[in-house]
C-alpha positions in Angstrom: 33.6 -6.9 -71.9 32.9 -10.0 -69.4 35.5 -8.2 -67.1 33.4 -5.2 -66.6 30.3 -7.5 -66.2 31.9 -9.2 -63.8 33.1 -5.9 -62.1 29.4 -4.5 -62.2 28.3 -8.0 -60.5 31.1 -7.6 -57.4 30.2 -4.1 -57.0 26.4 -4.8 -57.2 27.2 -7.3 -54.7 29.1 -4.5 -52.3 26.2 -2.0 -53.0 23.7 -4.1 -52.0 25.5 -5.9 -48.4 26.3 -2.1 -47.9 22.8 -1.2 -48.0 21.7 -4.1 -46.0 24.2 -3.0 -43.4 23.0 0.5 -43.3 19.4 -0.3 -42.6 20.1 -3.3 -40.4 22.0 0.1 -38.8 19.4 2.5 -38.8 16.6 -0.4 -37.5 18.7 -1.0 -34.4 18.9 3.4 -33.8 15.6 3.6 -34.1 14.7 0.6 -31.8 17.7 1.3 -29.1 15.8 5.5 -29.1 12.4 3.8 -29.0 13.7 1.7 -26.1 14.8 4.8 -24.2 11.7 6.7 -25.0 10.2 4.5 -23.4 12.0 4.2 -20.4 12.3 8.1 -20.1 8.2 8.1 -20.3 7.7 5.9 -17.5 10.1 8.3 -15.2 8.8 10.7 -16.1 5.5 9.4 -14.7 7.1 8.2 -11.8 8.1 11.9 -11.3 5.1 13.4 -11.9 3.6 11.0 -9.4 6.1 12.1 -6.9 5.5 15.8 -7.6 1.4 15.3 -7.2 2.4 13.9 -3.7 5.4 16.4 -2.8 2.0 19.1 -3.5 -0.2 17.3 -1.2 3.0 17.2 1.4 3.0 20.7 1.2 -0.6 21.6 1.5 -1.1 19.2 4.7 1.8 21.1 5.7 0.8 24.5 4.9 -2.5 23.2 7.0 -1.1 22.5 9.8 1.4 26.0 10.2 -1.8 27.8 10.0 -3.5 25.6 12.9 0.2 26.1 14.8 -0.5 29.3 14.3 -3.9 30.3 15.4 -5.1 31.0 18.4 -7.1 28.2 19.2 -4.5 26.3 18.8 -1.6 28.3 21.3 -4.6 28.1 23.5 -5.2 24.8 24.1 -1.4 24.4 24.4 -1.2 26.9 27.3 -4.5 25.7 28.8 -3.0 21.8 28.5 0.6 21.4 28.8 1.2 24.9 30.9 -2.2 24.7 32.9 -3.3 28.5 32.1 -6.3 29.7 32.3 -8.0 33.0 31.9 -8.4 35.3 34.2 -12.0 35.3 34.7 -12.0 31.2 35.1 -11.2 29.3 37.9 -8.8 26.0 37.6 -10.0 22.7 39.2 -7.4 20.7 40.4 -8.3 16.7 40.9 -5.8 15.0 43.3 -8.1 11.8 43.8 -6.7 10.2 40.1 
C-alpha cells in the first residue's frame, strides 16, 4: 500500500512539472505570434503608406502626360525652344541683349 502511495506521489509530481512545461510552452507561442503580429502590423502600415504615395506618384504623373500632351503645351514648346510662330504673327528678333 505505501508503495502505490508513493507511486501516485512521483507521478503526481511528473503530471504536474509536465503541465507546468506545457503552459510555460504554450505562453511563450502565444507571446513569440503576438510579437510577430505585431511586427507584421506595423509593415503593413509602412506599406500602405507607400501605396498612398506610389497613388499620388501616379496621379501627378498622370497630370503631367495630359499637360505633355495638349496643345498648349506642344505650343509653347515650338513657340520657345524651336522659335515657331503662326502664320498670321510676326517674330521679333532682339539682338541688343
Amino acid at each position: 500500500m505505501e508503495g502505490k502511495i508513493k507511486s501516485r506521489k512521483k507521478s503526481g509530481w511528473f503530471v504536474r512539472i509536465f503541465l507546468l512545461i506545457f503552459v510555460l510552452a504554450v505562453i511563450v507561442g502565444v507571446y513569440w505570434q503576438y510579437q510577430k503580429y505585431r511586427a507584421l502590423q506595423v509593415e503593413m502600415a509602412d506599406l500602405e503608406q507607400q501605396i498612398a504615395q506610389e497613388q499620388q506618384k501616379m496621379l501627378d504623373f498622370e497630370a503631367k502626360k495630359d499637360y505633355y500632351n495638349s496643345d498648349s503645351y506642344i505650343e509653347q514648346i515650338a513657340r520657345e525652344k524651336l522659335g515657331l510662330v503662326k502664320s498670321n504673327e510676326v517674330l521679333y528678333i532682339n539682338r541688343g541683349q
